[in-house]
C-alpha positions in Angstrom: -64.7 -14.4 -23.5 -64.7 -11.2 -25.1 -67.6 -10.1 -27.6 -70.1 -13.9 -26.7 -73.7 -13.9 -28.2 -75.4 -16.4 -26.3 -78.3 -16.4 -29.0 -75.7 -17.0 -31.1 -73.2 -19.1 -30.3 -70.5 -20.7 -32.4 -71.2 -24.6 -33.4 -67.7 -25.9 -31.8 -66.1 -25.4 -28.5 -62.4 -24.7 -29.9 -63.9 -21.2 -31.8 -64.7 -20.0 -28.2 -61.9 -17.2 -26.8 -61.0 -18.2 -23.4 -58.1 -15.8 -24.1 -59.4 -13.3 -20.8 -60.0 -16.3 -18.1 -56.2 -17.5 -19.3 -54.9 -14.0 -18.4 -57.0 -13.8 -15.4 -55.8 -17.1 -13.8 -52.9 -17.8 -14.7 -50.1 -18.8 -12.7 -46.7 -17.5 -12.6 -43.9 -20.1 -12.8 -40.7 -19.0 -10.8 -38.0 -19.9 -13.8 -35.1 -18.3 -11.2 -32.7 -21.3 -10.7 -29.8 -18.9 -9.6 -31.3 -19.5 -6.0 -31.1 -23.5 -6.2 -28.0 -25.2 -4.6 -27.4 -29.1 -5.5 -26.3 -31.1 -2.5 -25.0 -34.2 -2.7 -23.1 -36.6 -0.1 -25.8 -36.3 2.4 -26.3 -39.1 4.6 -28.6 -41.5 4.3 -31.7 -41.5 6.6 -35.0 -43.6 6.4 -38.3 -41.3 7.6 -37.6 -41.3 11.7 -34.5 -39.6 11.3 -35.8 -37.1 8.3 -36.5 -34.2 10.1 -34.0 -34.3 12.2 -31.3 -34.1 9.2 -32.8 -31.5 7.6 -32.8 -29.6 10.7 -29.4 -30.1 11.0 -28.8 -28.9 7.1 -30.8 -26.0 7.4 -28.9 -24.3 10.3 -25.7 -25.2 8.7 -26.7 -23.6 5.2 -28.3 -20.9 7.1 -25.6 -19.6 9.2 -22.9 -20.3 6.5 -24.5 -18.8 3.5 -28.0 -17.0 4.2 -31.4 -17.1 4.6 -33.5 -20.0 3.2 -37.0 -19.9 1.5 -39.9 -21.1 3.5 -40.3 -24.7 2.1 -36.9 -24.5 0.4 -35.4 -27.5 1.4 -36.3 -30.8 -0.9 -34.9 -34.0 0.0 -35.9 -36.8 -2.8 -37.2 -40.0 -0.7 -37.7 -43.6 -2.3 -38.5 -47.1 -1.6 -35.3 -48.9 -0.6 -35.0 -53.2 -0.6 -37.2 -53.6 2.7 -39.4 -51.6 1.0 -38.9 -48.6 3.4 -38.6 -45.1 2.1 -34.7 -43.6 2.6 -33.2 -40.3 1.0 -30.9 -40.8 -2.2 -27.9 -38.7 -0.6 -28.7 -35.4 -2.1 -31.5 -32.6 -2.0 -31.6 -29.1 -3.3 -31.9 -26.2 -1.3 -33.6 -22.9 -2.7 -32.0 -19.5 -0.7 -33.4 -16.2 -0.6 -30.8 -14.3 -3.2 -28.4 -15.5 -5.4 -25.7 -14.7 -3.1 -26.5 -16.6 -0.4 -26.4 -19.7 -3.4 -23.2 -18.6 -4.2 -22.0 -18.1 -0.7 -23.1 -21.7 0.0 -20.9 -23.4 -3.1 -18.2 -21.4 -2.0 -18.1 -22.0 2.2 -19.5 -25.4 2.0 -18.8 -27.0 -0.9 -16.2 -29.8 1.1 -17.9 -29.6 4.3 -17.3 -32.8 6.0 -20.1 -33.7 8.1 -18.6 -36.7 9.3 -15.7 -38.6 8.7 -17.7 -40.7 5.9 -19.6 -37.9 4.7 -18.3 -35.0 2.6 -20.9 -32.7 1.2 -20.5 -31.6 -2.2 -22.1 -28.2 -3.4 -22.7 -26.7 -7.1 -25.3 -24.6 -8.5 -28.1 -25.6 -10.2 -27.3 -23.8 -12.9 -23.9 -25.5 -12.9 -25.5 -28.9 -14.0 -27.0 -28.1 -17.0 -23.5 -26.8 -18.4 -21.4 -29.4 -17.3 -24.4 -31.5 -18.8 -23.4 -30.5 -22.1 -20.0 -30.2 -22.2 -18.2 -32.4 -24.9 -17.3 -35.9 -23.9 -14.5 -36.1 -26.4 -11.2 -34.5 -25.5 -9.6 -31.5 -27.1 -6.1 -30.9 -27.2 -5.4 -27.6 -25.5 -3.2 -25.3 -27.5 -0.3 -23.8 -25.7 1.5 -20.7 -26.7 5.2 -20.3 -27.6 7.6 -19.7 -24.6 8.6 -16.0 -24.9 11.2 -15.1 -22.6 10.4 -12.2 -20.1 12.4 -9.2 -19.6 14.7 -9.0 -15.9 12.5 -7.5 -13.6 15.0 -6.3 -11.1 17.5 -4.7 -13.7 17.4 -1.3 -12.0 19.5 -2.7 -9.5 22.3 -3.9 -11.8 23.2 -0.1 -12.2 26.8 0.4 -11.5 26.5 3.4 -9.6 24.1 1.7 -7.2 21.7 4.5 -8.4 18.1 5.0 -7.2 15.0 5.6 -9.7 12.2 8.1 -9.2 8.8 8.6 -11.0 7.6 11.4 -11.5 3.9 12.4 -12.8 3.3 16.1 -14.1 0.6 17.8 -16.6 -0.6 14.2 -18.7 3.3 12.9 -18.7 4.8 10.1 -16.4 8.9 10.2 -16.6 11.2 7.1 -15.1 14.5 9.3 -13.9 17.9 8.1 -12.3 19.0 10.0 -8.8 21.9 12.2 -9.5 23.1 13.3 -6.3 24.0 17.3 -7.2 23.0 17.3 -10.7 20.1 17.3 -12.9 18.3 13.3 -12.8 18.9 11.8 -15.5 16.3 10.8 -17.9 15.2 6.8 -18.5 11.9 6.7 -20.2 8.4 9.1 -20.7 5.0 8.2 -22.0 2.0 10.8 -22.3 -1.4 9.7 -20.7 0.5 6.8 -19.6 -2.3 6.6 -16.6 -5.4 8.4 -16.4 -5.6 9.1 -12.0 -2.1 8.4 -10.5 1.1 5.8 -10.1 1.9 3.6 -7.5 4.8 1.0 -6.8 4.7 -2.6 -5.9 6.2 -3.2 -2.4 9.8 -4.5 -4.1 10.0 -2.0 -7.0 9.0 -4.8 -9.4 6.2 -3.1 -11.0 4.6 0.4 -11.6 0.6 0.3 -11.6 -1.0 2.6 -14.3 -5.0 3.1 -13.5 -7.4 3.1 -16.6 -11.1 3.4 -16.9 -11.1 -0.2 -17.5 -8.6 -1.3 -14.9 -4.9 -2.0 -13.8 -1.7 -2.3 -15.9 1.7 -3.2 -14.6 4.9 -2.2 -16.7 8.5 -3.5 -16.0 11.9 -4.3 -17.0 14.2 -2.3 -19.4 11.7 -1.2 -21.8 9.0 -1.0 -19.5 6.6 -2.9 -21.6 3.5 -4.0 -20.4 2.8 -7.0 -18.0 0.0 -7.9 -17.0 -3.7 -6.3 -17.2 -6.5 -7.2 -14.8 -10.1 -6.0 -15.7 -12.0 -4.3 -13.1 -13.9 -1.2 -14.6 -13.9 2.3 -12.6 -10.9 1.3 -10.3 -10.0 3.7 -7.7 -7.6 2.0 -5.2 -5.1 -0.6 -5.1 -2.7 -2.4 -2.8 -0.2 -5.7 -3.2 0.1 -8.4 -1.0 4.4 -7.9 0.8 5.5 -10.1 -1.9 4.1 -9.2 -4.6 2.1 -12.3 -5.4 -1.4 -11.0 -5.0 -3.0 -7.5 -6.0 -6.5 -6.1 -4.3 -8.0 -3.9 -6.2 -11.3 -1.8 -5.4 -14.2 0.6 -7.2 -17.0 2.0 -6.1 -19.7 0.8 -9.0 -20.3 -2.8 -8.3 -19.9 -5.3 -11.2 -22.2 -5.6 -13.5 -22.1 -8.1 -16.3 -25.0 -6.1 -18.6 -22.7 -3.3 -18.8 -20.1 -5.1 -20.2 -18.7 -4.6 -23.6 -19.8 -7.2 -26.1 -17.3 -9.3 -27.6 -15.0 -8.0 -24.6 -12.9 -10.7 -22.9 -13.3 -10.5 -19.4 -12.9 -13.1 -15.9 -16.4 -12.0 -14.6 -19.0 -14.8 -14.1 -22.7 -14.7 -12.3 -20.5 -15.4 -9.1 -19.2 -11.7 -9.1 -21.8 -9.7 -9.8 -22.6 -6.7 -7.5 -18.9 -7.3 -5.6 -16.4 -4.4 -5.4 -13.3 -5.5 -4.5 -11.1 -8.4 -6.4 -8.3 -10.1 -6.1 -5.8 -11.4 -8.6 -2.7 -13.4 -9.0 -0.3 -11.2 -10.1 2.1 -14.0 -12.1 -1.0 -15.3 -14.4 -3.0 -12.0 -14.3 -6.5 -14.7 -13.1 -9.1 -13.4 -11.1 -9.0 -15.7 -7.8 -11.9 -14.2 -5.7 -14.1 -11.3 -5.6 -15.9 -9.4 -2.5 -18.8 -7.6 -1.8 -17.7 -4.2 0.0 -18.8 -4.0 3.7 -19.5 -1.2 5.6 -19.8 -0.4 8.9 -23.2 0.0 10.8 -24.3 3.9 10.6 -21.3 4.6 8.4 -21.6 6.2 5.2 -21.2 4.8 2.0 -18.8 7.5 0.8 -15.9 6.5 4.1 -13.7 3.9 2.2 -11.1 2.5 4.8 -8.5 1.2 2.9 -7.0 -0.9 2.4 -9.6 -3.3 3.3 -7.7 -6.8 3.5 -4.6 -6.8 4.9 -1.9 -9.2 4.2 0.3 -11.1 6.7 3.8 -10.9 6.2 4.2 -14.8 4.2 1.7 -13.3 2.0 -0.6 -17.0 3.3 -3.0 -14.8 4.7 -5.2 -12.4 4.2 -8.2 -10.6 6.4 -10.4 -8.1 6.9 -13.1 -6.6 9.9 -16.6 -6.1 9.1 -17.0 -4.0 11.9 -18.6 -4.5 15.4 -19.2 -8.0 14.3 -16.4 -10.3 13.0 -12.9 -10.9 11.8 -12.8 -12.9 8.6 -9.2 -14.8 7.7 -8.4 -16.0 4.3 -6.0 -18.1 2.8 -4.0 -17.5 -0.3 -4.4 -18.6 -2.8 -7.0 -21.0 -2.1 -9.4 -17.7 -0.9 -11.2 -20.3 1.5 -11.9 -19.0 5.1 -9.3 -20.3 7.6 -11.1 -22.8 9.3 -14.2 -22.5 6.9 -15.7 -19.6 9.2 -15.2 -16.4 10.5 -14.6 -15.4 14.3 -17.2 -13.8 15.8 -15.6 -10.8 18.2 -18.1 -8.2 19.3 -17.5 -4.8 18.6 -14.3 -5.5 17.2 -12.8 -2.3 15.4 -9.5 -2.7 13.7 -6.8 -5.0 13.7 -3.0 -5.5 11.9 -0.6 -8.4 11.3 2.7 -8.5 12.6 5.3 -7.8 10.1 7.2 -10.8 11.4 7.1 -14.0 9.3 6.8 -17.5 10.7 9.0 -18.7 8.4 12.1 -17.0 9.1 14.8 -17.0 11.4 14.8 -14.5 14.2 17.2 -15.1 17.1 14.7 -12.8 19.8 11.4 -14.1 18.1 11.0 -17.7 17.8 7.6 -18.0 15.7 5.2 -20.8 15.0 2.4 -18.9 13.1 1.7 -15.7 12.2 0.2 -12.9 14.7 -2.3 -9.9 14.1 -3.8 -8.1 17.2 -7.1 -6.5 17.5 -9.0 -4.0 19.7 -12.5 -3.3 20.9 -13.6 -1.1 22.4 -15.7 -1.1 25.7 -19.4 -2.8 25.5 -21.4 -2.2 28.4 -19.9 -3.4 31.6 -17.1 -5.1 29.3 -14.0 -2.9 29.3 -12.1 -2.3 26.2 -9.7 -4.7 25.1 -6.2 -5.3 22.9 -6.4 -9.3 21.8 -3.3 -11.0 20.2 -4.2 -14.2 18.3 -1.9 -16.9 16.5 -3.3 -17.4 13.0 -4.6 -20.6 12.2 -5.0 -21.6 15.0 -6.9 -19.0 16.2 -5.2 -19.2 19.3 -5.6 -16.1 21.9 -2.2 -15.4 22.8 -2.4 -12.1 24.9 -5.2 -10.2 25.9 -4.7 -6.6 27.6 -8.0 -4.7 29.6 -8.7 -0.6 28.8 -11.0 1.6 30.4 -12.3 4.8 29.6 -11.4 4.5 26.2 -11.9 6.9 23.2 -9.6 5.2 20.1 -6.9 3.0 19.9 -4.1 2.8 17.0 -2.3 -0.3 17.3 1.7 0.3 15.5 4.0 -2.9 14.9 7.9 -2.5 15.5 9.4 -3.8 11.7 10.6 -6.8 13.7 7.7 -7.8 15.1 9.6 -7.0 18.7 7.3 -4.9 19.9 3.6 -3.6 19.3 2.6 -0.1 20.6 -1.0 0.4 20.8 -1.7 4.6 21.1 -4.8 4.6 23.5 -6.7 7.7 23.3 -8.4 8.2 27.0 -11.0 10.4 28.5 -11.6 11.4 31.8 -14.5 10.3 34.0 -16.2 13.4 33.0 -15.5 12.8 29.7 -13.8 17.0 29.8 -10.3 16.1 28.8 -8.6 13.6 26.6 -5.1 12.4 27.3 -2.9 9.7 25.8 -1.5 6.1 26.9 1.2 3.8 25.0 0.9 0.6 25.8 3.9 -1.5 24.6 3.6 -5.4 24.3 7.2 -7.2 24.1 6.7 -10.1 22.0 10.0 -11.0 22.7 9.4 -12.0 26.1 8.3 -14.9 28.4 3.9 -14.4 29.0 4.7 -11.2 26.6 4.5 -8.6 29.5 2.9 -5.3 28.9 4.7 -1.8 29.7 2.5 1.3 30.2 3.5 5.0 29.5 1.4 7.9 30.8 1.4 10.8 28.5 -0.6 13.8 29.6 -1.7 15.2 26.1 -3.3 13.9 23.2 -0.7 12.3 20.6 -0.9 13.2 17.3 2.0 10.9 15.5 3.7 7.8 16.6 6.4 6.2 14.5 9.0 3.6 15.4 12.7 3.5 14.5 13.0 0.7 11.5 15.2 -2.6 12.7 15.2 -0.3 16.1 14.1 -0.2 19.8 13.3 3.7 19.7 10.4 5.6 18.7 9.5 9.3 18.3 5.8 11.1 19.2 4.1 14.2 18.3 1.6 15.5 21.0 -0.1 18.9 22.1 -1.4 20.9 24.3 -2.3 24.0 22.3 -6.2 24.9 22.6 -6.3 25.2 18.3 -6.1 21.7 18.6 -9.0 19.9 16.8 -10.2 23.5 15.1 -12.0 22.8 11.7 -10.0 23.7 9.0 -9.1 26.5 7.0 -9.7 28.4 3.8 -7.9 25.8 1.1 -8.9 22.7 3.6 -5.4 23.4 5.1 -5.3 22.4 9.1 -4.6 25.7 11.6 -1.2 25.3 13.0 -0.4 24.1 16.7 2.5 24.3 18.7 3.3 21.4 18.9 6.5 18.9 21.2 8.3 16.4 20.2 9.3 13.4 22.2 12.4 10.5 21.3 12.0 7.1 23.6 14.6 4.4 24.0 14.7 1.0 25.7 16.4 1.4 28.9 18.6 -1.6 29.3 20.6 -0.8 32.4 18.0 -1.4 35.1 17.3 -5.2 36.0 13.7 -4.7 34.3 14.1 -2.9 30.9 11.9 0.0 30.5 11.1 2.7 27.7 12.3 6.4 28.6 12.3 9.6 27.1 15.4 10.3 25.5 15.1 13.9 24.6 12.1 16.3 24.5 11.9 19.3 22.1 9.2 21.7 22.7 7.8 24.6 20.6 7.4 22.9 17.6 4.5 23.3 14.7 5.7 19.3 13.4 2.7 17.4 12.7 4.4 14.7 10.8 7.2 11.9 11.5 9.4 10.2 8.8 12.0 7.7 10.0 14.9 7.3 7.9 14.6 3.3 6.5 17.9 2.5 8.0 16.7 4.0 11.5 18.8 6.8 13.3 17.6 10.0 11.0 14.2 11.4 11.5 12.7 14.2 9.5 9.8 16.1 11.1 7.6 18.2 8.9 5.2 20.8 9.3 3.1 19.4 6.1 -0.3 21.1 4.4 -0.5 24.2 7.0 -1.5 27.5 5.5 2.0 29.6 7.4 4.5 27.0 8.0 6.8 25.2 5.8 9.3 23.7 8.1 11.2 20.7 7.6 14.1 19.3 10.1 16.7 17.2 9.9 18.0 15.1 13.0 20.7 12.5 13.9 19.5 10.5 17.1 23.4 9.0 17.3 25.3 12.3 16.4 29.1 12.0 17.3 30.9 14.8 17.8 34.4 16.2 16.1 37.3 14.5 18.5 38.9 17.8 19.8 42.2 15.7 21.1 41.0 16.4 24.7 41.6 12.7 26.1 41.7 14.0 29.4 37.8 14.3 29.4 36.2 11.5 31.0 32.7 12.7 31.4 30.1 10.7 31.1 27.8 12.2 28.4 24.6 13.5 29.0 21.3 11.4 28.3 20.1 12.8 24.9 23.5 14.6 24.0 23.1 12.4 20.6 20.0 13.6 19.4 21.3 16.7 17.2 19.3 19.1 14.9 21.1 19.0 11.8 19.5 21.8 10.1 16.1 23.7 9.5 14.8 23.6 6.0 11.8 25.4 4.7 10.1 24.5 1.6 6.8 26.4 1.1 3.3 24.4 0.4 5.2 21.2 0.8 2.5 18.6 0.7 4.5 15.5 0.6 7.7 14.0 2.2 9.8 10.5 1.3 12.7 8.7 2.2 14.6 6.9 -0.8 15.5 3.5 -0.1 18.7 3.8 1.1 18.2 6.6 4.1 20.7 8.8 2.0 18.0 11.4 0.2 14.9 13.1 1.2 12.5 14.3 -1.4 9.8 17.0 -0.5 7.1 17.7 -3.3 4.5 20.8 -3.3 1.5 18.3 -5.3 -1.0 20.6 -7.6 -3.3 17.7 -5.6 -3.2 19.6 -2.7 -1.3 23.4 -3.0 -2.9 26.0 -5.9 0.6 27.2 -6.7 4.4 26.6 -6.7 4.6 23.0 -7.9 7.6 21.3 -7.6 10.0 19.1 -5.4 13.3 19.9 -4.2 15.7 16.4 -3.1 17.9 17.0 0.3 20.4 14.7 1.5 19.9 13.3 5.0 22.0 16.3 6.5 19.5 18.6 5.2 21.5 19.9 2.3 19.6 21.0 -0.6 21.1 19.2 -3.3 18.3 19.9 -5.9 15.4 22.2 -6.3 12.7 21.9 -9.4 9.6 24.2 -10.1 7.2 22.0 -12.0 4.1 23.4 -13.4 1.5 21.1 -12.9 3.8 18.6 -10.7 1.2 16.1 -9.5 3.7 13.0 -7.4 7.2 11.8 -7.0 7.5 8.3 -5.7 10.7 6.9 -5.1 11.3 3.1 -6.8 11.3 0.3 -3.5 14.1 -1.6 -3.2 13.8 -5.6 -2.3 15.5 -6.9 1.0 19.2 -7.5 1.0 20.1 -11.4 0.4 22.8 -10.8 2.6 23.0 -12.2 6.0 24.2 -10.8 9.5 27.3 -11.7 9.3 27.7 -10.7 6.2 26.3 -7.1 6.5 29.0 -7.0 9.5 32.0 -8.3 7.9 31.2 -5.3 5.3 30.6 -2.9 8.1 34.1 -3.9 9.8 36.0 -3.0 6.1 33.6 0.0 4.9 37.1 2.3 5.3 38.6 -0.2 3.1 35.3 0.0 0.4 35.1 3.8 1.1 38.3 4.8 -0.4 37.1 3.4 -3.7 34.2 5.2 -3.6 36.1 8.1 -2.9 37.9 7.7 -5.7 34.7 7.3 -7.8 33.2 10.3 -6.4 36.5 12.4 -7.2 36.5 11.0 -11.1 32.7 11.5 -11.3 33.0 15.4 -9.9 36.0 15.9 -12.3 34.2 14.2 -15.3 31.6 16.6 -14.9 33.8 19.7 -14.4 35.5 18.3 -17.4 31.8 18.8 -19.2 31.3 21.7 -17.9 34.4 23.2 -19.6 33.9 21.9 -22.9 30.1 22.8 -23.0 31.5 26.9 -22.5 34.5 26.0 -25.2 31.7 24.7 -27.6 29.6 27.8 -27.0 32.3 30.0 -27.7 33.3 28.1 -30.8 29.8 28.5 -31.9 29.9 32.1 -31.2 33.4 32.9 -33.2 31.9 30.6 -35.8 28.9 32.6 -36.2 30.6 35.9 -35.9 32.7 34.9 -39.1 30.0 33.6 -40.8 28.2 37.1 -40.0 30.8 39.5 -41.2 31.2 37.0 -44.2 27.5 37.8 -45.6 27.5 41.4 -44.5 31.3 41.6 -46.5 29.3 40.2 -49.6 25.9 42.0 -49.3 28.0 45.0 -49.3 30.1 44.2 -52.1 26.7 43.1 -54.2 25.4 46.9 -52.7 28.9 48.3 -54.0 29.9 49.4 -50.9 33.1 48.4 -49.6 34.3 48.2 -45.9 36.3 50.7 -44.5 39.8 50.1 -43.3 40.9 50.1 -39.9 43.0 52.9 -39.2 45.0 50.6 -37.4 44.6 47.8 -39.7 48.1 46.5 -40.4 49.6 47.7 -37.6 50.3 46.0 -34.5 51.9 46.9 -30.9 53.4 44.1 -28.2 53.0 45.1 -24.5 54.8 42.7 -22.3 54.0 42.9 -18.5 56.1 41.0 -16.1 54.1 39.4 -13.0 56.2 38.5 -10.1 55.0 36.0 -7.7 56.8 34.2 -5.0 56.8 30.6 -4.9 58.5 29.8 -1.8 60.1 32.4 0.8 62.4 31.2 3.9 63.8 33.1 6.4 67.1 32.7 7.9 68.5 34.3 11.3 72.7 34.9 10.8 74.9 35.7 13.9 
């Protein structure tokens, strides 16, 4: 009461200014309802059994969503008939954050309790909108059908041709592979992304990134797609079949910062998440995720990508790590079983690339698999887990001791999984290397181990194969920081091809052949299996790339008396030694038949470019680019055909290859035959502007009145005919 005479105070209590003892107490009103869950289809309890229920609810909500407030829990009680007071079947719940709220509605909403009781769980929030929503129906309005271009009409090329895209300076180009000759242009834009390009799995679509999101392009006149909105994108990755697209960025969403008037699929439920993920088809927003990072680990170490698919595109997972695998399911994005596992420690895991729903005459499949490692806890050693997904089944388990890392590497099939275990001694000195190789293929799935005394740096299988190749070393540079440019020091390095060992009663992997003296630090397996390219890749001094057959067959001299048997590893062949210098990248095209090697301004300061070899090694084409940022061949779907198919081609591919021949031998003369007329044009154009040369010189001369002079020999002529013998055909004959 600011400014009160008491020897003078006013005649009416309403003219006194109780503004100040207002301020001072009063009491502020928590108007934050985004913390308030609704549930309803609670059972129905009388006051004996009301503490006991809530008990009940308050762990669930607790261990499925988050932390409650103290006191957050209200469950309305009335009088029923007998005059006893019983709950109404629903009470609101007041959480911590608004994500613990939304994590509730999401994980619970569902639950069954019981068989007669299925809890049903919304927002507080929620009610008042659906409150006022319109009870009269309105006729939603449905847009024309407009027919979509063919998707896969690359592959209708006659030629059988393979496309490329290439990103240099602020230009993206779509080419056509060309064997020998220059590729040949399909389409350009400028700017057409802003960071980089990258293909869907199946060659369906080509991802542009923008400072507001994703854009996919396709068909013959790459026209735009689809668009998802997800501001300050960074990384990408589709589900196999390109049904679903994850997309990540590092600022979380924020729906303040959104343009006005902007149309966008954000709600309350995805703010602050980083990661979403979208249904490719109808370009909606299915689910977003808050990014997780690992205890200790800094927020700057992405590991992506962060879910990983199973091969049926059904499910979807991802670690948060020490503490629990979490499985999806698409497209509902519910957990499988409505929780996650729990596995201690648990570091990384992958799905097998082999689907439950297909036919596999080795692998006979009831659900997917995925396998997972942790590492050793205590007294608990470390340990490789394969589980059946959904069932959550533990199929094989596999103990490891003195364990540093493990890398766990699928076979294509799903045949086999190698898991690389990286091992220390007791001393903890000296690191060496074990392979552990599960055959899925098997009865009890039994578990081969190979002992390799130095650290592996690369292990890749054969595709559709039962061979695999390593990199390891024992050269002291090993593990040296890196050098000026960030380029790694190079190592000597040997290389090591294994192959399944049939001819003993138990079936073991052996080494095939072992090349030593290497600087390799990278492995590329042609698609089709049987060529390998290893590549000496970002080193400051060596460039190499080689070319190998690992079922080279040697010219048939005629010598059928030789009945040697040949030697193990006679097969694997060198084809050739290629150098290409600050080669930064290396790629297979779909078809095992070209190699393409790129020097990225990414990585390397100068000579930017690519060159294309075929799988012999052959350089068939060599481009400096300035500014050449990435060349990514187009992906190819899976063949429709089946086994049998495949072999009856195989079994007539003479029969196919003289046509091709033919092909080939037209193509190579239809070029030579534009070859020549380019030079006859150029020489046209040359006479034609000689002519037209001495023609203005004749009449700036006459205009000057200066006329030519005359040849001395001008009107005269001379013949010289020379004879050239040559003999066409000579024969000798012997007379008595």
């Amino acid at each position: 009461m600011p400014g009160l005479d008491l020897k003078n105070l006013p005649e009416r209590e309403e003219d006194i200014d109780f503004s100040d003892i207002y301020e001072q107490h009063q009491v502020q009103v928590d108007d934050d309802l985004d913390t308030i869950v609704v549930v309803d289809g609670a059972p129905l309890v009388d006051e004996a059994k009301e503490e006991k229920l809530l008990s009940v609810l308050k762990k669930l909500f607790t261990k499925n969503a988050g932390e409650i407030k103290e006191s957050g829990i209200w469950m309305p009680m009335a009088p029923n008939d007998k005059g006893k007071k019983e709950s109404k079947g629903y009470l609101f719940i007041d959480f911590e954050t608004p994500e613990s709220a939304h994590a509730a509605v999401k994980n619970l909403d569902g639950h069954k309790m019981s068989k007669a009781h299925q809890l049903s769980v919304n927002k507080f929030t929620d009610v008042e909108k659906y409150s006022k929503m319109s009870d009269d129906y309105a006729e939603p309005e449905i847009e024309d059908f407009a027919p979509k271009e063919h998707l896969k009409s690359w592959l209708m090329d006659h030629q059988a041709r393979d496309q490329f895209v290439m990103y240099r300076g602020d230009d993206v180009s779509i080419y056509w592979n060309r064997k020998t000759e220059k590729p040949e242009h399909v389409y350009s834009r400028t700017n057409w992304t802003e960071t980089y390009v990258q293909w869907s799995p199946l060659g369906s679509y080509l991802a542009t990134f923008h400072a507001q999101g994703i854009a996919l392009w396709g068909g013959p006149s790459w026209n735009k797609i689809v668009r998802f909105v997800h501001p300050g994108v960074k990384l990408i990755d589709f589900s196999p079949n390109e049904r679903y697209l994850v997309t990540w960025s590092n600022e979380p969403i924020n729906l303040n910062r959104m343009p006005e008037g902007s149309s966008h699929p954000f709600t309350e439920y995805d703010e602050g998440n980083h990661i979403l993920i979208w249904d490719i088809k109808t370009g909606s927003l299915l689910r977003s995720f808050p990014a997780v990072q690992a205890e200790g680990q800094q927020h700057k170490t992405v590991r992506w990508p962060m879910f990983k698919w199973s091969a049926s595109d059904k499910y979807f997972a991802r670690v948060v790590p020490g503490q629990q695998l979490s499985i999806y399911e698409a497209p509902s994005m519910g957990l499988v079983g409505k929780k996650s596992i729990k596995i201690d420690g648990i570091v990384d895991f992958e799905w097998s690339p082999a689907r439950a729903d297909k036919n596999d005459s080795k692998l006979n499949l009831k659900e997917e698999i995925l396998a997972y490692w942790t590492p050793e806890v205590g007294n608990q050693p470390a340990r490789v887990t394969m589980m059946g997904v959904p069932s959550k089944e533990i199929i094989r388990t596999k103990n490891l001791f003195n364990v540093t890392d493990c890398k766990l590497f699928w076979q294509s099939q799903g045949h086999f999984l190698a898991v690389k275990v990286d091992r220390h001694t007791k001393t903890k000195k000296s690191t060496f290397a074990n392979l552990e190789i599960f055959r899925v293929c098997e009865k009890a799935i039994p578990v081969e181990t190979l002992e390799i005394k130095d650290p592996v740096l690369a292990f890749a299988w054969e595709p559709q194969g039962e061979r695999f190749a390593t990199i390891t070393t024992n050269d002291p540079a090993y593990g040296a920081m890196p050098g000026q440019g960030g380029a790694a020091p190079t190592i000597k390095t040997g290389i090591t091809f294994y192959y399944l060992d049939k001819s003993k009663a138990v079936a073991g992997f052996r080494p095939l052949k072992k090349v030593d003296k290497k600087t390799a630090n990278y492995l590329f397996w042609s698609p089709k299996g049987r060529h390998i390219v290893l590549a000496t890749l970002r080193s400051a001094s060596v460039s190499d790339i080689e070319f190998w057959d690992l079922d080279f067959e040697p010219l048939n001299t005629g010598d059928s008396k030789s009945n040697t048997k040949p030697e193990l590893g006679s097969s694997v062949q060198q084809l050739s030694v290629q150098e290409h210098y600050g080669v930064t990248d290396i790629e297979w095209d779909p078809t095992g038949r070209y190699v393409v090697s790129g020097s990225s301004m990414w990585r390397q300061t100068v000579d930017h470019g690519f060159c294309i070899w075929d799988f012999k090694g052959q350089q068939l084409l060599h481009e400096n680019i300035d500014k050449f940022k990435q060349l990514l061949w187009r992906p190819r779907p899976k063949s429709l055909l089946a086994a049998d198919q495949k072999k009856k081609i195989r079994k007539n591919l003479r029969q196919y290859s003289k046509v091709f021949d033919e092909e080939d031998l037209a193509a190579g003369d239809a070029n030579a035959a534009r070859v020549i007329a380019a030079r006859r044009k150029a020489i046209e154009e040359w006479y034609g502007w000689r002519k037209r040369a001495e023609k203005n010189m004749l009449e700036e001369r006459k205009a000057a009145g200066k006329e030519l002079r005359s040849s001395a020999d001008e009107g005269k002529s001379e013949t010289i005919e020379e004879w050239v013998e040559e003999v066409i055909d000579e024969t000798e004959e012997i007379v008595d």
